[in-house]
Steps between C-alpha positions, in 0.01 A plus 500: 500500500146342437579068448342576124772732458785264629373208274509746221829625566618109522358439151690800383793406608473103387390705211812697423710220647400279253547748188847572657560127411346487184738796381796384680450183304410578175834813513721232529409248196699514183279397272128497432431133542660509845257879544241271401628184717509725874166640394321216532505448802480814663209690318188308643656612844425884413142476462231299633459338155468184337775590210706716395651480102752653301431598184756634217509651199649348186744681259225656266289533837193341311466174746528472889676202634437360850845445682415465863218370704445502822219264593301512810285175672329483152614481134356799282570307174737681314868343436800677555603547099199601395465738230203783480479746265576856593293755324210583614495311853564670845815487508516632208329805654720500817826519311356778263389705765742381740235496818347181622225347390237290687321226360144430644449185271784274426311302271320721325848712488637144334223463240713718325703242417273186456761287516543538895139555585430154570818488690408694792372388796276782637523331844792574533570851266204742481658793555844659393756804535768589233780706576738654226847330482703791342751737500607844359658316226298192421170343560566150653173360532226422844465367838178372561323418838211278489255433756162236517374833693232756346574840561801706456814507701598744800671798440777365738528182260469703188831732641700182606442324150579802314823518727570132390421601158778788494799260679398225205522745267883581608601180537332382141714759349850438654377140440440559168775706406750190669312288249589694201843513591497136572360467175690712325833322608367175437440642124850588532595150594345365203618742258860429667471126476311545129841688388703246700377252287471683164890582547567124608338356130687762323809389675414178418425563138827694434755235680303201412573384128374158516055471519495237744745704751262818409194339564639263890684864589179664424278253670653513824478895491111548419494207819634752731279784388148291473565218735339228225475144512566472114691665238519352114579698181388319168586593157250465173726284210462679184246391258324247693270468824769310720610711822859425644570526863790682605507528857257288741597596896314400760745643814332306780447184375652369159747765408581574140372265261666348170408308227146616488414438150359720229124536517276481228152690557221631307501785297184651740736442782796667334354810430364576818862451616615704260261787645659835563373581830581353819253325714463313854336157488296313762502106609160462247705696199811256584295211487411595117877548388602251282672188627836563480469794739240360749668166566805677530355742776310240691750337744537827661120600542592821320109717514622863355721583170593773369636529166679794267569448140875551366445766228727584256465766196384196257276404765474215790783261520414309855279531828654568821259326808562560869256242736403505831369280807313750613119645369534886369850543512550699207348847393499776251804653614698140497379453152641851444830442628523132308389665162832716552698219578391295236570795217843482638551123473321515152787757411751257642368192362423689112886530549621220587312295223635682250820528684458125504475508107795697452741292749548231252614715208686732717718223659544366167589876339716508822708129409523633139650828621776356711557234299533737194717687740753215526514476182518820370854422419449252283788367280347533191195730341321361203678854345793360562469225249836490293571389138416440159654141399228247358525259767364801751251590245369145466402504918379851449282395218377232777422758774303667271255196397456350864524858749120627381389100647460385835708208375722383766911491335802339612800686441849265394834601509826532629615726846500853431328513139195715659241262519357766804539752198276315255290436775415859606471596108227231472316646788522852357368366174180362647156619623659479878781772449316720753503245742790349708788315387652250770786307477632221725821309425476171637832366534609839725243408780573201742300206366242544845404862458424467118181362571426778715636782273259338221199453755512695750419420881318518789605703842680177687493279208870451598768592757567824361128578378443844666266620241261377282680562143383502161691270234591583113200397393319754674654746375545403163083456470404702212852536375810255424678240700858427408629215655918535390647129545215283532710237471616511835147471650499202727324149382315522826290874401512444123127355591419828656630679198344328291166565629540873563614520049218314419179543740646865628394428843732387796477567909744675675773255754275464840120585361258294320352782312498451107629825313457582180699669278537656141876508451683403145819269583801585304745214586896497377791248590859401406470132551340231247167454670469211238822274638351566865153387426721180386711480816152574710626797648190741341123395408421454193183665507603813644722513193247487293307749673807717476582393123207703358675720316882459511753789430883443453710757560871465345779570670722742376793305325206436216405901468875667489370772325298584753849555725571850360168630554505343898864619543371862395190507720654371799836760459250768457288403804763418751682807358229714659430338801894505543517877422742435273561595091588187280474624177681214285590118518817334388398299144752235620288531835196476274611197314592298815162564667340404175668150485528418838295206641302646744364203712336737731332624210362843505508542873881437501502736222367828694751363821783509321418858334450629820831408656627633147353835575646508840835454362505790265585810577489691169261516234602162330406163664723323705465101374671281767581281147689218696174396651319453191836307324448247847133489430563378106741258637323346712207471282741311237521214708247224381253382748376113408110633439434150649681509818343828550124363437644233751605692790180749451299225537649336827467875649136539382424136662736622837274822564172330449639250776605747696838401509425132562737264327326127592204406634144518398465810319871536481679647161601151463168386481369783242780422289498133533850443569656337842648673736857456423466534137317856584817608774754382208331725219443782722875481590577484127324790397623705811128599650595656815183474817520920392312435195189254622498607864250753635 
């Protein structure tokens, strides 16, 4: 073998050895960057040239992109991301016919394109070769040699680039096809995580009734998903141009923020937040916000926003912003996904304001339901009203005149005469009849809970406070209060009382809210409210306040011939409820129950029927008529009217004192006796600790 014939059999071999490389390397890449990456330093060891490029096609194969450059000694002025239009250059031609195509004239190949012209530095790239970069399946794009040298290339070069050419190819499209699938479950990712956190603001919007828990819950999960320095949701305040902030979170640095107050901005500025479509905002469009959101976004050097109305059916209720730290972190596919999210919160939030606007008036349909509940067994019906003597006709003729008012009416009389009857039957008479009717009997309540019962209190207002509870005034707004033995309302809350009647406005035990009311006080008592404004055990102008319109209801020893007609009624309905058949009453019977006493008026009345119907078994009624003969006896014996004024006084001036005999603030005191003389009448007049003692 000739030595030109061994030095061309060595460059063969470097030759092959080299593409054996190339191929090995580029086989082995999984993805085109890293094709691209092990390229670049192997081409320009092919050929003697001074670079070798790599040129691909985009999507709509209408531009060429340069990938890969291989530089020699010299620069040929082109930058690896180039872009050069495809149609009608040479590689153009190369893919089309899929042969390779030499270049004589770089430059003049580039004047094509004018833009890269001037780039090229003919000392260092005057002539060119393109080889297709292709497969069966897809045209890929070019390799392209370049050399400073005139003249084409040899046809050993020519075979080892198009060699090059067809390994590239193979690797491009593995490469490529790793990339898609990379891509692909990337997309996946997203779409995973963009469901993830769809599901997670759902979640939030079903279990999370109150807006500020909504909006913190739903913070933290959009932080998760976009990895944002900011997150704020404001709300638009009907009829005006004031924007309320409910949620400011800042998760690196300040947290959640309260007590940011309501802003007021112009009505330019307002309607461009009220826009329907979402947008992304840079440091320059931040700058312009109005004050209340720049100053607020400062301290943290927050340079992107994007923001996404909350959109109702009636239209834009709020703005939902997300900020970051970071230039160009949000695009068209985040403002996507937030436009979903905020149609959900919208939904939420449209919800929750009016389920705000409903809570108050179903809580208070609620009270009035159980209370009505409790009561639903009432003693007495305004149907149930009883007789036809004048006496009862004179208070009915009353009822009539002062239940169409708002007049406030105290109710006098003895135990048991139905003052809570009268009561209900002025209700029913009035304009509030479809509202609620609550009682509260004053003297059957410990005298530290009354104040409660009436107001109302706090969770923890006391030892016992569990829950926040709503008093008898609450519940009576819009309908009727009837407050059954005022007269046993301690000195210390008459005050309170007093201001609730007349201003209609009181706060519940443990707040310092003010709450107003609409309720119509119907007040009834058994004791002379007159002698105890005397003796200082009841305020004078709480009486008076009370006094409007005063009702006395006689007991039943001055109506007897009302008797009959109650004896009849209450045989009748006991008879039923009894399941038994009483068909006929005794006319001695009859003419005892007429004439007896009845100090228990008509409440002992329908007690002692009932044991009556117990005791008969037939269908006349069984009169136990040595009762009533013990009754009349005992109702012969005179009682000094003075002694009795006497002693009701001292136990009137004993319960406001609490029990206290001497001292300051002592019965003693209030009655201005001493001590001893106060022991010796109470001794006289036999008033047991029983009757003054709580």
């Amino acid at each position: 073998m000739t030595e030109q014939n061994q030095h061309g059999a060595t460059e063969d071999h470097s030759r092959y050895h080299t593409l054996l490389k190339i191929s090995s390397a580029v086989a082995t890449q999984p993805n085109v960057q890293a094709v691209i990456r092990s390229l670049a330093g192997l081409l320009s060891n092919v050929v003697a040239c001074e670079s070798v490029g790599l040129l691909l096609l985009d999507g709509h194969q209408q531009t060429l992109t340069l990938h890969a450059l291989a530089r020699g000694v010299h620069d040929p002025g082109i930058e690896v991301g180039s872009e050069i239009p495809y149609v009608g250059t040479a590689v153009a031609r190369a893919l089309e016919e899929q042969v390779p195509v030499f270049i004589p004239d770089a430059k003049q190949e580039m004047l094509k394109t004018l833009e890269f012209a001037s780039r090229i530095n003919p000392a260092v790239l005057h002539s060119a070769y393109v080889f297709p970069v292709s497969t069966s399946r897809k045209k890929l794009g070019a390799l392209v040699f370049g050399t400073r040298e005139k003249g084409e290339f040899s046809p050993g070069d020519v075979e080892l680039m198009g060699s090059v050419a067809e390994h590239v190819s193979v690797a491009l499209e593995n490469a490529l096809a790793n990339d898609a699938a990379e891509a692909y479950q990337r997309e996946l990712a997203r779409e995973r995580d963009r469901l993830r956190l769809l599901l997670e603001i759902n979640n939030h919007i079903v279990t999370k009734l109150d807006v500020n828990e909504l909006f913190r819950a739903a913070s933290a999960s959009i932080r998760k998903y976009f990895a944002n320095d900011f997150t704020s949701f404001w709300l638009f305040e009907e009829q005006s141009n004031r924007l309320k902030c409910a949620v400011l979170d800042f998760p690196l640095s300040r947290g959640f923020l309260g007590d940011v107050p309501t802003a007021e901005i112009s009505q330019e500025d307002l309607e461009k937040l009220r826009t329907r479509t979402p947008m992304v905002m840079t440091a320059p469009e931040i700058a312009k916000l109005p004050a209340v959101f720049a100053d607020v976004l400062k301290p943290d050097a927050i340079v992107t926003l994007a923001s996404a109305p909350l959109i109702t059916a009636v239209g834009p209720i709020g703005v939902m912003t997300l900020g970051s730290r970071r230039e160009n972190s949000f695009g068209q596919p985040d403002l996507d996904l937030l436009s979903q999210i905020g149609s959900q919160i919208a939904l939420a939030l449209d919800n929750a304001l009016a389920y705000g606007r409903l809570t108050a008036s179903r809580n208070r349909l609620e009270a009035e339901r159980l209370y009505l509940e409790s009561e639903i067994r009432a003693e007495y019906n305004f149907e149930d009203i009883v007789g036809k003597s004048s006496a009862l006709q004179k208070v009915l003729e009353q009822v009539s005149i002062v239940a169409p008012t708002d007049s406030t009416v105290l109710l006098h009389g003895e135990t048991g005469t139905g003052k809570e009857l009268i009561a209900r039957a002025i209700h029913n008479r009035s304009s509030r009849r479809e509202r609620t009717f609550v009682r509260l009997n004053c003297a059957a309540i410990p005298s530290g809970l009354v104040e409660s019962e009436l107001f109302g209190h706090e969770k923890g207002a006391f030892t016992g406070a569990l829950m926040q509870k709503r008093g008898r005034f609450e519940l009576a707004d819009g309908g009727s209060l009837f407050l059954d033995e005022i007269g046993d309302i301690s000195l210390e809350l008459q005050p309170k009382l007093l201001r609730a009647v007349q201003e209609q406005e009181f706060e519940r035990l443990g707040s310092t809210k003010t709450i107003q009311v609409d309720a119509r006080v119907i007040a009834a008592t058994h004791r002379d409210l007159s002698a105890m404004i005397r003796y200082g055990t009841f305020r004078e102008d709480l009486f008076y306040r009370l006094n409007v319109f005063p009702i006395e209801i006689p007991p039943l020893r001055e109506r007897r011939e009302d008797i009959p007609l109650l004896v009849h009624y209450f045989v009748s309905q006991l008879s039923r409820r009894m399941r038994k058949s009483i068909k006929t009453i005794p006319k001695q019977a009859m003419d005892a129950l007429t004439n007896s006493p009845w100090r228990g008026n008509v409440r002992e009345l329908e007690n002692f029927i009932e044991r009556a119907v117990i005791l008969s078994h037939g269908e006349e009624l069984n009169v136990p008529m040595s009762e009533l003969r013990i009754a009349s006896i005992r109702s012969a014996v005179p009682v000094s009217t003075f002694q009795q004024a006497e002693r009701n006084a001292i136990i009137d001036a004993l319960k406001a004192a609490s029990g206290q005999i001497s001292g300051k603030g002592g019965a003693a005191v209030r009655l201005g006796l001493k001590r001893t003389t106060l022991q010796n009448k109470m001794r006289r007049l036999g008033i047991a600790k029983k009757e003054y003692g709580r």
